[in-house]
C-alpha positions as CSV (number, residue, x, y, z in Angstrom):
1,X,-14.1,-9.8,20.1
2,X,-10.7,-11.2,20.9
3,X,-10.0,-11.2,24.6
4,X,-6.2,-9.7,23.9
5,X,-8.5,-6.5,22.9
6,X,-10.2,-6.1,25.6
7,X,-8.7,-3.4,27.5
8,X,-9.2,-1.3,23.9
9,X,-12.8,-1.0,24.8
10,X,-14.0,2.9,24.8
11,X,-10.6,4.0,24.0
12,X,-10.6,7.3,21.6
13,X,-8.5,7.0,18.6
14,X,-7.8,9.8,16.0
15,X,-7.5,8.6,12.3
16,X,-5.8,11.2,10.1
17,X,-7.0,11.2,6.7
18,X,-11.3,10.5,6.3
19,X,-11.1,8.8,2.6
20,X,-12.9,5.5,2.0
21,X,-9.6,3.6,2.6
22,X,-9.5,5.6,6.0
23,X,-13.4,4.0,6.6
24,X,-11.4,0.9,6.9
25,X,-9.6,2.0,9.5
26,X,-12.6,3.0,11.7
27,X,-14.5,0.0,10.8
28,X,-11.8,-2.0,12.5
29,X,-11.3,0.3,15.1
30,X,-14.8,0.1,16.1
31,X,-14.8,-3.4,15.8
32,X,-12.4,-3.6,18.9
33,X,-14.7,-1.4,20.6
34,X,-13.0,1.9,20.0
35,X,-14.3,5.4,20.1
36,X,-13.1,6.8,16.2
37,X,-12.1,10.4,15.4
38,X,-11.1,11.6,12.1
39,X,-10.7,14.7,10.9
40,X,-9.2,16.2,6.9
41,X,-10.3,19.4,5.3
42,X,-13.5,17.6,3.1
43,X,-16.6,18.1,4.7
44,X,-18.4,15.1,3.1
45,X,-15.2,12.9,3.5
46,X,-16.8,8.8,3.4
47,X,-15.1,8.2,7.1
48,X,-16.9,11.0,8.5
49,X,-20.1,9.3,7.7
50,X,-19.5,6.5,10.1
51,X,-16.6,7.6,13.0
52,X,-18.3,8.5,15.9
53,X,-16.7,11.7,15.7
54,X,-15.3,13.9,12.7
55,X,-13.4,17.6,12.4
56,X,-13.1,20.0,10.0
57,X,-9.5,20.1,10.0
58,X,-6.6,19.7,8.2
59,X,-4.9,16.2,8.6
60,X,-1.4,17.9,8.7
61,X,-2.3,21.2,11.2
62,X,-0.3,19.7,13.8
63,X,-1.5,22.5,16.4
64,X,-5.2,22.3,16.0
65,X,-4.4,18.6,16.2
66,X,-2.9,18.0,19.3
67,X,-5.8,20.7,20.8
68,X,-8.0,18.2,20.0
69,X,-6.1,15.2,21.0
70,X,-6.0,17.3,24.4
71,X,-9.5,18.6,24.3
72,X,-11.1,14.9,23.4
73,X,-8.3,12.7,25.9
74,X,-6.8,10.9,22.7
75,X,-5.4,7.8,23.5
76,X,-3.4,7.9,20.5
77,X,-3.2,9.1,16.5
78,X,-2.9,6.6,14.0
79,X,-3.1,7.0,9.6
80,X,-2.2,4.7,7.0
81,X,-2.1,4.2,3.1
82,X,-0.6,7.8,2.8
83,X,3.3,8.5,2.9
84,X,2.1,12.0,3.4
85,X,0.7,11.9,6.7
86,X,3.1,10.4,8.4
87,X,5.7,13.4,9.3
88,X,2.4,14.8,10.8
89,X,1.4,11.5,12.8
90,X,5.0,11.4,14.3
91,X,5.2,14.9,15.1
92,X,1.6,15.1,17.2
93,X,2.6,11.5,18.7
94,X,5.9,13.5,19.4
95,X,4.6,16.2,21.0
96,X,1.4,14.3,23.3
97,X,4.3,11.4,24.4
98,X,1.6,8.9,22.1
99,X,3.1,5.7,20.5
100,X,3.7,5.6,17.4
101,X,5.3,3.3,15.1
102,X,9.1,5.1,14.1
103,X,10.7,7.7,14.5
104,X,11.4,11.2,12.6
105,X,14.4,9.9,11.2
106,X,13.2,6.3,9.2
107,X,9.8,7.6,8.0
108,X,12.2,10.4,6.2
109,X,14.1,7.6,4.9
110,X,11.1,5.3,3.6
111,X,9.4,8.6,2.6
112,X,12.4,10.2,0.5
113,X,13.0,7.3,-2.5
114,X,16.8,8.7,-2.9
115,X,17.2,8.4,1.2
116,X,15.9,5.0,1.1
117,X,17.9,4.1,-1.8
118,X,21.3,5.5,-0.2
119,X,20.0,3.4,3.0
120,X,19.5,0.3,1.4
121,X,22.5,0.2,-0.2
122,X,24.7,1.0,3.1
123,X,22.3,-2.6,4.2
124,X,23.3,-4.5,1.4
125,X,19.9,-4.6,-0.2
126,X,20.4,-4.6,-4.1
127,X,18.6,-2.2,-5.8
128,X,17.0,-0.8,-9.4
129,X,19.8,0.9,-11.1
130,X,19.2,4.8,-10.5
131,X,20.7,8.3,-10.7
132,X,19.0,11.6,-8.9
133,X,18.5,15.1,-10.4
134,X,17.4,18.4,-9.3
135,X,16.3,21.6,-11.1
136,X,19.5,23.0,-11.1
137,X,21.8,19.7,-13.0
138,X,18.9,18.1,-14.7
139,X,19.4,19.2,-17.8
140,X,23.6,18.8,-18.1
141,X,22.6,14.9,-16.6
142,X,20.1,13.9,-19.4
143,X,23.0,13.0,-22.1
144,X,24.4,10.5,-19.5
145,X,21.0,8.2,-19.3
146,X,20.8,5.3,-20.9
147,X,17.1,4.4,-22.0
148,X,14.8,3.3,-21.1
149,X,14.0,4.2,-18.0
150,X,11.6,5.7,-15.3
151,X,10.6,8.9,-14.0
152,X,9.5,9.2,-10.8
153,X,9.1,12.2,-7.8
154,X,11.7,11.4,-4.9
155,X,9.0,11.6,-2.6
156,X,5.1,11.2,-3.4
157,X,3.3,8.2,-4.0
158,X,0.3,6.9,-5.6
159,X,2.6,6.1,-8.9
160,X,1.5,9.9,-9.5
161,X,4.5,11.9,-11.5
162,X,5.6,8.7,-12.6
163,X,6.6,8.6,-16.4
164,X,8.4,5.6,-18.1
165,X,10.6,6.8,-20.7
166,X,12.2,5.8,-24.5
167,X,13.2,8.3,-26.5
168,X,15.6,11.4,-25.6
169,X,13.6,13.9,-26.8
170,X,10.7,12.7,-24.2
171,X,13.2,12.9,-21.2
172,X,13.1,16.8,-20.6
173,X,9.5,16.9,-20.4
174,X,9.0,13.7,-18.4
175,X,11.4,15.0,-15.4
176,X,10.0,18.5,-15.7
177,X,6.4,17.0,-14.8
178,X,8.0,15.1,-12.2
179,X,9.4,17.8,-10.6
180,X,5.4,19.2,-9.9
181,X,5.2,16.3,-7.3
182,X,8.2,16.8,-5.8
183,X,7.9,18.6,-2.7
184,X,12.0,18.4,-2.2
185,X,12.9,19.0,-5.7
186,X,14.6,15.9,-6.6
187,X,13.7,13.4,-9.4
188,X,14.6,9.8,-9.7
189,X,15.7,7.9,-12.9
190,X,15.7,3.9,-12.9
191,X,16.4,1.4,-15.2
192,X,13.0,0.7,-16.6
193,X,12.4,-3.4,-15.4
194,X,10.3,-6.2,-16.7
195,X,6.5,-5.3,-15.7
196,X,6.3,-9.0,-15.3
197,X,8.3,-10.1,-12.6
198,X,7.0,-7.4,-10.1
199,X,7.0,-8.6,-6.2
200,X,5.8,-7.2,-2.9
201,X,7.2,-8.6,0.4
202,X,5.7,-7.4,4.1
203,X,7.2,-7.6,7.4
204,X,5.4,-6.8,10.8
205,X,7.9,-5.7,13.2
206,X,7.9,-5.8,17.5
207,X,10.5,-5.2,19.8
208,X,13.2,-5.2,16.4
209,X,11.8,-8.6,15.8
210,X,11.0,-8.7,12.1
211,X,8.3,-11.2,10.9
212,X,8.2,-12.0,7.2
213,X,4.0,-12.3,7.2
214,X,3.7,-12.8,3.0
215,X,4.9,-12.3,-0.1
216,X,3.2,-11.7,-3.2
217,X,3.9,-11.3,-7.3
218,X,2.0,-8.7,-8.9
219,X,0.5,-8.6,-12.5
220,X,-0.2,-5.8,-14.0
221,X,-1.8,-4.4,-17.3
222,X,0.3,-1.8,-19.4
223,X,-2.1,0.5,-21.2
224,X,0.3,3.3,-22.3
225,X,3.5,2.5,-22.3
226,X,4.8,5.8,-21.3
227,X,2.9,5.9,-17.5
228,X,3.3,3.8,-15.1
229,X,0.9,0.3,-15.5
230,X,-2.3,-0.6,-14.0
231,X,-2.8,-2.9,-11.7
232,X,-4.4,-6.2,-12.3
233,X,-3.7,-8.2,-9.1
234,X,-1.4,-9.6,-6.6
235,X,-0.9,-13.7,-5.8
236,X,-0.1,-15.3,-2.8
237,X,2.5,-16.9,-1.6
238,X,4.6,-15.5,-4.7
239,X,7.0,-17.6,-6.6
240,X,10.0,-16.6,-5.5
241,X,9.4,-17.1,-2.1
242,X,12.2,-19.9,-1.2
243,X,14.8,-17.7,-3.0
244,X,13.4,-14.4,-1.3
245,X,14.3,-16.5,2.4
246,X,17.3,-18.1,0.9
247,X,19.1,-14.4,-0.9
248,X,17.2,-11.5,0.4
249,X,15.5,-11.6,4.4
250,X,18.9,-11.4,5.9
251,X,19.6,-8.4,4.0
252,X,15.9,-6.5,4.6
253,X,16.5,-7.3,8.3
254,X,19.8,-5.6,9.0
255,X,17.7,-2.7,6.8
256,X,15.3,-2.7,9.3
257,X,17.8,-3.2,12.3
258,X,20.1,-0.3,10.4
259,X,17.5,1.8,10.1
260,X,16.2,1.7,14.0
261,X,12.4,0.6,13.1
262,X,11.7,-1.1,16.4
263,X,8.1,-1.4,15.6
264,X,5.2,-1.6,12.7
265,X,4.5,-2.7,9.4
266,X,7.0,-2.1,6.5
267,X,6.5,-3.2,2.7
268,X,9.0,-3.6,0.2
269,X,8.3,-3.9,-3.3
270,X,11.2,-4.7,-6.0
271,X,11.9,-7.0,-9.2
272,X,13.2,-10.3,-10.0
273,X,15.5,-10.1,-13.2
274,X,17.8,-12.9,-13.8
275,X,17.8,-14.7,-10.9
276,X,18.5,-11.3,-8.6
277,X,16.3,-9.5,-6.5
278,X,15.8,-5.6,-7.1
279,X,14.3,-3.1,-4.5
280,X,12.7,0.4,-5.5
281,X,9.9,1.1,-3.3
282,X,9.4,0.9,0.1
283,X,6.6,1.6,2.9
284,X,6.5,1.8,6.3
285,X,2.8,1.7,6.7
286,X,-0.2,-0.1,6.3
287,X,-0.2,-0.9,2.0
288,X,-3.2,0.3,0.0
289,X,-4.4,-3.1,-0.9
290,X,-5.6,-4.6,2.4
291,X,-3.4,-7.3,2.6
292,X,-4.0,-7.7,6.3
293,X,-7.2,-9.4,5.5
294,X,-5.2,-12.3,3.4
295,X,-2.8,-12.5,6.4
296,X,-5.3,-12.6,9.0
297,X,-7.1,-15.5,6.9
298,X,-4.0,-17.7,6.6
299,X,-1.7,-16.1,9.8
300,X,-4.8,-16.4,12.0
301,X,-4.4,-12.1,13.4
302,X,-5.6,-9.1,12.0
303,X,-2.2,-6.8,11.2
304,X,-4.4,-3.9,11.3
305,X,-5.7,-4.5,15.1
306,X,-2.2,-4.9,15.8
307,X,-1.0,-1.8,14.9
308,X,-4.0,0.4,16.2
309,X,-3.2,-1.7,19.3
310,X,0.3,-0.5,19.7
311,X,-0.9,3.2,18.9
312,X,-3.4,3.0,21.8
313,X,-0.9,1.2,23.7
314,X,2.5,0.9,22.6
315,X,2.2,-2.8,23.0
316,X,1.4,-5.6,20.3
317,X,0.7,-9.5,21.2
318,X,4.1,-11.4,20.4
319,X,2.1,-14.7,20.6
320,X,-0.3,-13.9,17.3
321,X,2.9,-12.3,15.6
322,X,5.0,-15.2,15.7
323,X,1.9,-17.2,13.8
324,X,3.2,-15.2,10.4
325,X,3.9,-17.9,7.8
326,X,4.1,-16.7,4.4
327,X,4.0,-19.9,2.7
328,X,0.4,-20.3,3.1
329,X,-1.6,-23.1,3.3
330,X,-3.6,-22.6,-0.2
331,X,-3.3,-19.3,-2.6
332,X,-4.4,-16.0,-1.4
333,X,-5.2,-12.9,-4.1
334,X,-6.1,-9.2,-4.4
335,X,-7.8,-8.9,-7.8
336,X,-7.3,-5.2,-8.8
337,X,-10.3,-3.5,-10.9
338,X,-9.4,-0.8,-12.2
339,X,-11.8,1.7,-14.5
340,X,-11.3,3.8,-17.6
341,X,-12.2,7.5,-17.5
342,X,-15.6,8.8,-17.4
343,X,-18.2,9.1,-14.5
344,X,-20.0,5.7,-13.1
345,X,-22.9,5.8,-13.2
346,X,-24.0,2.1,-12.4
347,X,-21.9,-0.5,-10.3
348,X,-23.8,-4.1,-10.4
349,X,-23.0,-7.8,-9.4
350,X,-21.1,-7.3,-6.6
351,X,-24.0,-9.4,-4.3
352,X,-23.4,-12.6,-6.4
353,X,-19.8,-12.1,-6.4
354,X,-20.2,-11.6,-2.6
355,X,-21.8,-15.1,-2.4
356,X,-18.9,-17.1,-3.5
357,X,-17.2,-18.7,-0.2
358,X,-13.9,-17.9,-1.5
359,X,-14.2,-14.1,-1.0
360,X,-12.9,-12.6,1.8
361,X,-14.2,-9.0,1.1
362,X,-14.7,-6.6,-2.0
363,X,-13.5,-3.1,-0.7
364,X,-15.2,-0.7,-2.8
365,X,-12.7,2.6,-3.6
366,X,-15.2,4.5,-6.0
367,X,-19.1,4.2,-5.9
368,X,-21.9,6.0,-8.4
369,X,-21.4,9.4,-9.0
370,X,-17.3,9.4,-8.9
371,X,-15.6,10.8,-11.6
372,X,-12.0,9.2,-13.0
373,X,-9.8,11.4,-15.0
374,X,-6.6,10.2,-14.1
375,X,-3.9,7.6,-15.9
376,X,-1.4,5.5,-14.1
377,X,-2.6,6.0,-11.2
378,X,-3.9,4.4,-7.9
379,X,-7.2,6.6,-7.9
380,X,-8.5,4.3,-11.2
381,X,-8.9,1.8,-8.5
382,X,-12.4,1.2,-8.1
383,X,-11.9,-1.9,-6.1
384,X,-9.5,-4.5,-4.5
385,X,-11.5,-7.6,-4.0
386,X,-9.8,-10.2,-1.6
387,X,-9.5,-13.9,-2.4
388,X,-8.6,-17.0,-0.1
389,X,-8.6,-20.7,-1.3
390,X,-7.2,-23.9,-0.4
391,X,-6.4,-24.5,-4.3
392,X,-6.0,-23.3,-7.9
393,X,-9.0,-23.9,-9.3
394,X,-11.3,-22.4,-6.5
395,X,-9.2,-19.2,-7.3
396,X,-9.7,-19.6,-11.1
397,X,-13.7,-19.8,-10.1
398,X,-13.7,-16.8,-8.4
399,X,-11.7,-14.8,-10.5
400,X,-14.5,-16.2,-13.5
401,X,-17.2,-15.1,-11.4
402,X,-16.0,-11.4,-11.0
403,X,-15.7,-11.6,-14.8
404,X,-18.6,-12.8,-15.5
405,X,-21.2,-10.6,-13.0
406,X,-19.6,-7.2,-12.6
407,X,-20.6,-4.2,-14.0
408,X,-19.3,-0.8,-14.2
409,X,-20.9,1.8,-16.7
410,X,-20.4,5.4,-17.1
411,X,-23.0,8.2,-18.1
412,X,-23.6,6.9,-21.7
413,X,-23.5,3.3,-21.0
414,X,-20.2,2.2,-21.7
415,X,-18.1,-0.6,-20.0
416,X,-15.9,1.0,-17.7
417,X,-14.0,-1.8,-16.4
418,X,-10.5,-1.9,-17.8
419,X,-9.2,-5.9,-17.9
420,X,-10.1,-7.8,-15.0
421,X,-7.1,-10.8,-14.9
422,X,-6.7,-13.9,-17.1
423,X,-6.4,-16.9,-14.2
424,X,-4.4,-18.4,-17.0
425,X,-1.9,-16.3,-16.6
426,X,-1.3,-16.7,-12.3
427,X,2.3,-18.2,-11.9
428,X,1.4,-20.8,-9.3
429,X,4.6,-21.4,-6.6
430,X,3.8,-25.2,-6.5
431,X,5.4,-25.8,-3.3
432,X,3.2,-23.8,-0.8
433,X,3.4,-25.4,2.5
434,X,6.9,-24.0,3.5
């Protein structure tokens, strides 16, 4: 264990949310040598199989919450990977005077896409052409859209609700679906963007001090074209990199400064169209696909120790942030695998893919027994396998090898594995040492 974690030793720490991507979370908690608590309202949650303490409660019942943060001495409440939970988070850390990692105010903002929107554009960060509607002028605003373009709830995640759109008739029916994941009401309509030139860019953030730690381009696999894509991947450092620094950072940071978020971790992901940057989506929480682990390999920290550090202490280590260097020496990936509908009922390979020394880790979303019957979503995810190498064709190996070995079958014996990427296809940013 790292000496700067020492004094994290036997320190309790209450993870809201027990899903497999919350196991995560403990396992890294307990890897500092930290007592774990979760608690949601599943009694056979994954994380409750491992923290060293689990309750029966509802992630967002604030005041059973805090009677346990006060029955159990909580040092402090941390989540992640769910925009929902954070309102809650802030509110307990409110009320026990824990740390936490913003305020009410700009987790509304990163939480409500038209608030974030507004926000970027009072910062000067460009963004997807859009219009808002709510049930009461939706339908006198639909003859003013231009198609195509994207349906989405102003506040859920998940890409769930989301509906890409091209034909008037559609458009009705599209936002009225939307509106079922909106718990505010209000639907957002972009300009529908090349799938192609997709980007995700992460800052960690101490003190005010933004650091840039990567920056990715993601590739993705369009199976209808009326929901939103599957994911196939993301490569780092991303291509547009140099531009990104040159165009774009001053403009995220005065976001950031505008917006009061004096601490954390805050994702931004957008499009590149004709030599322009466009933002639409925003986080400010740890992403779902375990990015930290590609940092940590090239950056030398672990993001995620950081920020369970600075919920158990309200202090992070300015010394390991200042290492972030999103240029990379060599290409770091997360190879997306996601599954088709039906139940798995086998899962093989995944020891000889385990073997290659490229592989960082394969973090396993789904396992035998899970059912999918979802489209366009993040829960087709059955895994995000993390990649480091020092070049291209180390990367084209181990992409080859997950190809080639693993296996996903449902209850009749049928492939289940949607398209795993083409190497071919990576766009390689040729300069990568900065």
């Amino acid at each position: 264990m790292e000496n700067i974690y020492k004094n994290l030793d036997g320190k309790k720490l209450l993870i809201l949310g027990a899903t497999r991507q919350h196991s995560e979370i403990v396992k890294e908690s307990q890897s500092l040598g930290i007592k774990t608590y979760v608690a949601d309202y599943y009694e056979n949650s994954p994380a409750k199989k491992i923290a060293d303490k689990s309750f029966l409660v509802s992630a967002i019942d604030v005041e059973k919450l805090v009677s346990i943060c006060k029955e159990e001495n909580i040092d402090g409440i941390f989540t992640g990977y769910n925009d929902m939970l954070l309102p809650y988070n802030q509110e307990i850390c409110n009320i026990l005077n824990k740390p936490f990692c913003g305020n009410k105010e700009n987790i509304n903002t990163c939480i409500d896409k038209e608030l974030f929107k507004k926000s970027c554009v009072k910062s000067g960060v460009s963004i997807v052409p859009w219009i808002s509607v709510n049930k009461e002028n939706y339908l006198e605003k639909i003859d003013e859209i231009e198609l195509p373009v994207v349906v989405k709830p102003a506040d859920y995640s998940g890409s769930k609700g989301v509906y890409k759109c091209f034909k008037k008739e559609d458009l009705k029916s599209n936002i009225e679906e939307a509106f079922t994941y909106s718990k505010v009401g209000k639907v957002l309509i972009e300009k529908l963007m090349e799938v192609d030139k997709e980007f995700s860019v992460y800052y960690m953030i101490y003190k005010g001090v933004a650091y840039l730690s990567a920056m990715g381009d993601r590739y993705v696999k369009v199976t209808d074209p009326n929901i939103a894509p599957s994911g196939l991947g993301m490569l780092y450092p991303s291509v547009y990199l140099d531009e990104w620094i040159e165009n774009m950072d001053e403009h995220i940071r005065k976001f950031i400064s505008d917006n009061n978020m004096k601490d954390g971790f805050v994702f931004f992901q957008g499009f590149y169209d004709n030599g322009k940057f466009y933002i639409h989506e925003t986080g400010y929480r740890l992403n779902g696909g375990y990015t930290y682990g590609i940092i940590e390999h090239f950056s030398g920290y672990n993001q995620m120790h950081q920020l369970i550090k600075y919920s158990l202490t309200g202090e992070m280590d300015v010394e390991l942030l200042e290492k972030s260097n999103p240029y990379f020496e060599g290409f770091g990936m997360i190879v997306t695998i996601s599954l088709t509908n039906g139940k798995i009922s086998h899962i093989g390979g995944i020891d000889e893919i385990e073997k290659n020394s490229g592989l960082l880790k394969f973090n396993l979303l789904h396992t035998i027994g899970d059912e999918i019957n979802v489209k366009g979503t993040t829960e087709q995810v059955l895994a995000y396998v993390l990649c480091a190498t020092e070049n291209k064709e180390k990367l084209d190996e181990i992409i080859n090898l997950i190809k080639e070995k693993l296996v996903v079958l449902d209850e009749n014996g049928n492939n289940m594995i949607m398209e795993i990427i083409n190497p071919m296809k990576l766009k390689i940013k040729e300069k990568i040492n900065g």
